[in-house]
C-alpha positions in Angstrom: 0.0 0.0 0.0 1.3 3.3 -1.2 1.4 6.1 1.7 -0.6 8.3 -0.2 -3.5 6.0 -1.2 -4.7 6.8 1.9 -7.3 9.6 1.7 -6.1 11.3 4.5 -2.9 11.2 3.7 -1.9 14.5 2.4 -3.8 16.1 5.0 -0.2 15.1 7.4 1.8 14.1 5.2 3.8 17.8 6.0 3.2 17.3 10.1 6.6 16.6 12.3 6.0 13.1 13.8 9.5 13.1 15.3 8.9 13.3 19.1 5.8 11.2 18.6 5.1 9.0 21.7 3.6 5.1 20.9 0.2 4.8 22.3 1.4 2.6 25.2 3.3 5.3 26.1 0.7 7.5 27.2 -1.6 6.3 29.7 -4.9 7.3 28.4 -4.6 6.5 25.0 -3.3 2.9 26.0 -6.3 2.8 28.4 -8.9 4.1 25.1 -7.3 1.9 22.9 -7.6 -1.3 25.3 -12.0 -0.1 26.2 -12.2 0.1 22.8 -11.2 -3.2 22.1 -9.0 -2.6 19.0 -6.5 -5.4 18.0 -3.7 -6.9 19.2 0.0 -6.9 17.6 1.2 -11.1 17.6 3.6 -12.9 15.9 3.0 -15.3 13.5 4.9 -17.9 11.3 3.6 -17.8 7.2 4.0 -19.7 4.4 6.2 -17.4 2.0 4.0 -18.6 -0.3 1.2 -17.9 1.5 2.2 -14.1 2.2 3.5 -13.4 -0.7 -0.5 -14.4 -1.9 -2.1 -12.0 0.2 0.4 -9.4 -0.8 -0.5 -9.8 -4.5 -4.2 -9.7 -3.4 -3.7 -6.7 -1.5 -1.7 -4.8 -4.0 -4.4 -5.5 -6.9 -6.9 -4.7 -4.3 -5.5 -1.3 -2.9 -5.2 -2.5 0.7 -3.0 -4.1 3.0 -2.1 -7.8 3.5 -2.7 -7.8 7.4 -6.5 -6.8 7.1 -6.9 -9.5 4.4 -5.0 -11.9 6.3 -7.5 -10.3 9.4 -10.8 -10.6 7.1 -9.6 -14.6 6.6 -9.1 -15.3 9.8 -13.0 -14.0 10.6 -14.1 -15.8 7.9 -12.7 -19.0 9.5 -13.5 -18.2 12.6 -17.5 -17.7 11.5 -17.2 -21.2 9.1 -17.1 -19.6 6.1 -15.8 -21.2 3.1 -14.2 -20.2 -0.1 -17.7 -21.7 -1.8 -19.5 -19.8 0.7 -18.0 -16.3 -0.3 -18.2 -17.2 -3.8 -21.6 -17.7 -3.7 -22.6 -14.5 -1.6 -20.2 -12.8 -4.2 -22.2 -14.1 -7.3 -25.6 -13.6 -5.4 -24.7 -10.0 -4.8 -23.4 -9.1 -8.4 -26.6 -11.0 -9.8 -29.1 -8.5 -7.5 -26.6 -5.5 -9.1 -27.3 -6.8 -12.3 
């Protein structure tokens, strides 16, 4: 994903970010971030194969490979199969039709 595909991008892309604190730095924010039940930074082995997948995807898709990667993970989670998405995919572009 290219910096500036995102819409607010140029909006700070001139701001100073140099004495920027992480989140967890700052009591509050970590404190926000944890009530609002965000997600959670792991650590995971892949496939190269497998990444280098969702990175293609993502490129051609204009996103990024984590929220893919994310989006398959709920998608398993929920029991959701490749044939299942394909299906609602095909139902929806049949109704557009």
């Amino acid at each position: 994903m290219n910096a500036n595909s995102d819409p607010v991008f140029n909006q700070y892309a001139d701001m100073d970010f140099s004495d920027a604190m992480p989140v967890k730095a700052v009591p509050a924010l970590a404190a926000l971030q944890t009530a609002q039940g965000g997600k959670s930074r792991i650590t995971m082995r892949v496939d190269n194969t497998t990444l280098a997948i969702f990175k293609a995807r993502a490129e051609m898709m204009g996103g990024n490979y984590q929220s893919l990667m994310n989006e398959a993970l709920q998608q398993f989670v929920q029991g959701r199969t490749l044939a299942d998405v394909v299906r609602e995919t095909i139902r929806q572009e049949l109704h557009h039709a």
